[in-house]
DRENKOLLUM-544512 format. One record per residue (C-alpha): x, y, z; residue in one letter; residue number from 1. Coordinates in pm, 1 decimal, padded with zeros to 6 digits. Layout:
! DRENKOLLUM-544512
<r x="X" y="Y" z="Z" residuo="A" num="NUM"/>
...
END
This chain:
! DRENKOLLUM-544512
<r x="13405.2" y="18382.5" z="-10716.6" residuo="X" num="1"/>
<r x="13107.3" y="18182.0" z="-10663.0" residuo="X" num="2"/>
<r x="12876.9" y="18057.3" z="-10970.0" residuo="X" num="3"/>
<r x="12568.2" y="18230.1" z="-10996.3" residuo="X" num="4"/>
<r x="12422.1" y="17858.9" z="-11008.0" residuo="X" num="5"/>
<r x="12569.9" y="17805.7" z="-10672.2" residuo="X" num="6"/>
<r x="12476.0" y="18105.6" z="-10501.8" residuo="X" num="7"/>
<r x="12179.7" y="18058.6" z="-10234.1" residuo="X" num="8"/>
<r x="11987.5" y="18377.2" z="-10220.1" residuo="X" num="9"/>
<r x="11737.1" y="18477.8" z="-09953.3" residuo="X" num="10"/>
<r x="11487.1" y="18739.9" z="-09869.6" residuo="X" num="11"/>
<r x="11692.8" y="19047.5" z="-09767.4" residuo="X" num="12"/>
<r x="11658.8" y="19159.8" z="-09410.4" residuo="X" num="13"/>
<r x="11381.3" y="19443.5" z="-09481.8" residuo="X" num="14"/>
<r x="11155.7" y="19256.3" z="-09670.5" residuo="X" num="15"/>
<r x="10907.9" y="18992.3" z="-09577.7" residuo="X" num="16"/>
<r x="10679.9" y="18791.1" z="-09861.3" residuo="X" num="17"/>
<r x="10372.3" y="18680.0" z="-09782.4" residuo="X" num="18"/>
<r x="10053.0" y="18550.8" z="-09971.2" residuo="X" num="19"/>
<r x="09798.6" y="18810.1" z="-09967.0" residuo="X" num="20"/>
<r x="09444.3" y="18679.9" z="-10020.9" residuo="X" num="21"/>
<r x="09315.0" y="19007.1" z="-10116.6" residuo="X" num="22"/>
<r x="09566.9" y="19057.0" z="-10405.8" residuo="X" num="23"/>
<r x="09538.2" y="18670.8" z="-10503.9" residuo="X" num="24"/>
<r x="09917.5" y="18719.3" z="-10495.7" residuo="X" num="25"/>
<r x="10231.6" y="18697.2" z="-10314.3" residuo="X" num="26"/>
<r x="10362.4" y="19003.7" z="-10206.2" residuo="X" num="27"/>
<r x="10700.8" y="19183.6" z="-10079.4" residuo="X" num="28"/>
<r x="10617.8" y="19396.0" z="-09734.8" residuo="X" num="29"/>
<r x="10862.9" y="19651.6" z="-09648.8" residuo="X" num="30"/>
<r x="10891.3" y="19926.8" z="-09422.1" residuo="X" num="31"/>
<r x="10741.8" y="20165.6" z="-09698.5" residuo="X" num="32"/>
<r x="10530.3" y="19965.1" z="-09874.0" residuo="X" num="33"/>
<r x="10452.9" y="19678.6" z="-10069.7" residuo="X" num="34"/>
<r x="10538.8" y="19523.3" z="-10426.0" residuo="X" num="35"/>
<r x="10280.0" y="19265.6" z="-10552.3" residuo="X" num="36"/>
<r x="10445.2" y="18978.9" z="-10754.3" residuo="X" num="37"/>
<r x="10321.1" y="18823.2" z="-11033.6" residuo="X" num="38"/>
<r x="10319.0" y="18416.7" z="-11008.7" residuo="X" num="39"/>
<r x="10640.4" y="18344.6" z="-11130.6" residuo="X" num="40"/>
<r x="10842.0" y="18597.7" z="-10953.2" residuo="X" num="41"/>
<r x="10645.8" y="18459.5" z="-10652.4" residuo="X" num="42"/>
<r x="10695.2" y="18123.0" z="-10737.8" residuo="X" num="43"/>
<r x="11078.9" y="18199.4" z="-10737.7" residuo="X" num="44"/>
<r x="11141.4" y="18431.6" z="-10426.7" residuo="X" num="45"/>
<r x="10938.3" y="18198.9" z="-10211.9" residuo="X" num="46"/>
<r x="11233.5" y="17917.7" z="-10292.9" residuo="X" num="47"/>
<r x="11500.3" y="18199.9" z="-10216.6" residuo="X" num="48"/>
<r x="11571.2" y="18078.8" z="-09841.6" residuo="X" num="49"/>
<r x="11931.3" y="18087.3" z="-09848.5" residuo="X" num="50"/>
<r x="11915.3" y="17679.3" z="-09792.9" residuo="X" num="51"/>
<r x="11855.0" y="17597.5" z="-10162.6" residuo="X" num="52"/>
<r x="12106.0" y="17706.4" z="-10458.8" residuo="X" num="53"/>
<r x="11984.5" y="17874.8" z="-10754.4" residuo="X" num="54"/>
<r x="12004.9" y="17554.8" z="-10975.1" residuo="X" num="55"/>
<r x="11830.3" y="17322.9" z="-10711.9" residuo="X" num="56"/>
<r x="11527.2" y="17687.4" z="-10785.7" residuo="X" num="57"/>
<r x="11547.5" y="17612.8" z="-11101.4" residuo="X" num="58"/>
<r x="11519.4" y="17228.1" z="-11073.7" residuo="X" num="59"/>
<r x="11231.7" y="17246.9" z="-10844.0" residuo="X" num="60"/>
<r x="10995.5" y="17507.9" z="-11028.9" residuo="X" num="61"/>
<r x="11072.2" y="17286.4" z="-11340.3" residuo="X" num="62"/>
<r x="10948.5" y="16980.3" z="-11164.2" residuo="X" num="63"/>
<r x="10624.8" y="17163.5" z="-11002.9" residuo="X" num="64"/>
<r x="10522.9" y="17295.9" z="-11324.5" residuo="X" num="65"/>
<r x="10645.3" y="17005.1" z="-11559.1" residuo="X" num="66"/>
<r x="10838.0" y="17277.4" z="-11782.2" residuo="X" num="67"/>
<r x="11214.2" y="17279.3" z="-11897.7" residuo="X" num="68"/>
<r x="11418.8" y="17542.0" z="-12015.2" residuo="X" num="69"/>
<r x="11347.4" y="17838.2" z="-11750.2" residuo="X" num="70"/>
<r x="11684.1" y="17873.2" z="-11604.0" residuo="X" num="71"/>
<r x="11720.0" y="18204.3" z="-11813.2" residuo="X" num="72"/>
<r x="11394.9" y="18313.5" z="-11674.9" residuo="X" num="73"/>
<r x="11494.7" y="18234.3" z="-11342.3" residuo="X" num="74"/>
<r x="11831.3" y="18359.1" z="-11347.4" residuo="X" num="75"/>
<r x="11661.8" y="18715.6" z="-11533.6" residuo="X" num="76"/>
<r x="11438.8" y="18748.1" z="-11230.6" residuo="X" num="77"/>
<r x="11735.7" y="18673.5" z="-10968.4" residuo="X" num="78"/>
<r x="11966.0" y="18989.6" z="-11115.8" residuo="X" num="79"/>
<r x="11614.8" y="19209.5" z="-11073.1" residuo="X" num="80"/>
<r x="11533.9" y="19091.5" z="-10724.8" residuo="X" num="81"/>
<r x="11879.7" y="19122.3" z="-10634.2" residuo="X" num="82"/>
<r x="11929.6" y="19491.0" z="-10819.3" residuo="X" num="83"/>
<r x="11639.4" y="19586.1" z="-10620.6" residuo="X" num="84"/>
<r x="11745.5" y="19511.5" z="-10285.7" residuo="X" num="85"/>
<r x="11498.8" y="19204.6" z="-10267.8" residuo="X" num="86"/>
<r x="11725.4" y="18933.6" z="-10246.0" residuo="X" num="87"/>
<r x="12113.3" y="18905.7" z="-10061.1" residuo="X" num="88"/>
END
């Protein structure tokens, strides 16, 4: 079984995130509708291209927002996205 550190998630095949100006947000289109993230959760999914393990996520939002400790935070939001059907 894989590590959830190792895992490289990406956008599921319905959904496609874009920055939407109007919302000042990032945002999840899908065939019915739209979720608006908040700036982490956008911050996140937008490194979730199935290139990057969840670890080298973690490592990278750390380093763009000089913070430490938000691999629980990241890993939280990763089990949502993925409950939801956001994330494969």
């Amino acid at each position: 079984m894989m590590s959830e550190l190792t895992a490289k998630p990406k956008l599921a095949r319905l959904f496609r995130m874009q920055w939407e100006e109007a919302q000042g947000a990032y945002v999840l289109l899908y065939p019915e509708g739209m979720v608006k993230l908040n700036q982490s959760a956008g911050e996140i999914l937008k490194r979730c291209d199935g290139e990057r393990d969840v670890q080298a996520i973690i490592d990278d939002i750390e380093q763009t927002f000089n913070a430490t400790g938000l691999e629980r935070d990241v890993l939280g939001f990763i089990e949502i996205a993925t409950e939801r059907g956001w994330i494969v």
